[in-house]
N, C-alpha and C positions, 0 to 999 in steps of 0.2 A: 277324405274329408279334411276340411283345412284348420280346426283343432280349434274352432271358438265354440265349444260345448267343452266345458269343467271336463277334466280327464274323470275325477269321480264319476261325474254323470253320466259321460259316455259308457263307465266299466257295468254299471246297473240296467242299459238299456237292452233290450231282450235283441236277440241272435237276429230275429227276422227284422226288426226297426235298423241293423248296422248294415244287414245284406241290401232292404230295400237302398239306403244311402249311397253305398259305395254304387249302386246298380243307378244313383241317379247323376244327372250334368250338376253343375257344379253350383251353376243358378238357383236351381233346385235346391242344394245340399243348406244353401246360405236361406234359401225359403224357410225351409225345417226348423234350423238353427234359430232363426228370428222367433219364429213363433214358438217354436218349445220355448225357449227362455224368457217371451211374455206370460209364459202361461206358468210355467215352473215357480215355485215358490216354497222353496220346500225350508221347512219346518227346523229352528235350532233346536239344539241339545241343550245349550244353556238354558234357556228358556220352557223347552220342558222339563227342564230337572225343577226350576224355581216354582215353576206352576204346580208340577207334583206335590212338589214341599207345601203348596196352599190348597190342595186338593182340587184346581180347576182346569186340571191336564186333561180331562174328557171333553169339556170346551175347545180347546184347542184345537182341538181333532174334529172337533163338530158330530162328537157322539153325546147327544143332550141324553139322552135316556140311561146310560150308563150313569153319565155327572149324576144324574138325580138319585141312581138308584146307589151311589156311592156315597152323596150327600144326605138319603136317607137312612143308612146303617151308621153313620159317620165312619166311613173310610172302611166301611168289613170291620169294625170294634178297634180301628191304629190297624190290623194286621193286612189287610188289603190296601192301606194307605201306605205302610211301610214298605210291600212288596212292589207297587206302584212305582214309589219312587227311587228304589234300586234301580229298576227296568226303564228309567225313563228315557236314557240316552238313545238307549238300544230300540226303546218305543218308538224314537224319533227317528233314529236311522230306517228302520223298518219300514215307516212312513212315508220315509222320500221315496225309497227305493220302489214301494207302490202304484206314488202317487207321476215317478217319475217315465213308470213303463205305459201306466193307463196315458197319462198324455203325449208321451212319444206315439203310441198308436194311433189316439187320434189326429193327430197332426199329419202322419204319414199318409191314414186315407183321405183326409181333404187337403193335401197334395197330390195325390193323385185322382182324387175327385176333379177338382179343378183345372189338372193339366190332363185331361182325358179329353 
């Protein structure tokens, strides 16, 4: 691969997304590349640590039902809101790392949907 995917990115992507790659031409590898990183968007740690601090880190993440049922205890009484926003960095890393394997997959099959 010719190393325009973030070296973080790459170290997060699952075993079968790096084997299919190196197993593809190079055209290909620059296909992948393109559209993983239209799609990729992954999530600061600043910005969730701030959103925590205001209680609207479950937005963020587009877990509305959690935000409400957090904004209806107010935050677990401080003690769900204080615990929250410890974890928020690591909420966020967490995130990418998810949101970065679910979309390498998909990209992988329609590359080879496509070159099939």
């Amino acid at each position: 691969m010719n190393g325009k995917i973030e070296r973080k990115v790459l170290e997060i992507l699952p075993a079968t997304v790096k084997n299919q790659l190196a197993k593809m031409p190079e055209e290909q590898q620059d296909e992948f590349i393109e559209e993983f990183n239209r799609k990729f968007k992954p999530k600061s740690t600043a910005v969730a640590g701030l959103m925590a601090f205001f209680g609207f880190h479950y937005l963020y993440y587009n877990k509305i039902f959690l935000f409400l049922l957090f904004v209806c205890t107010g935050g677990g009484f401080g003690v769900w809101w204080f615990a929250v926003w410890l974890r928020a960095g690591k909420t966020a890393r967490e995130y990418n790392q998810e949101m970065a394997k679910d979309i390498a997959l998909d990209v992988i099959k329609e590359i080879k949907i496509l070159n099939s």
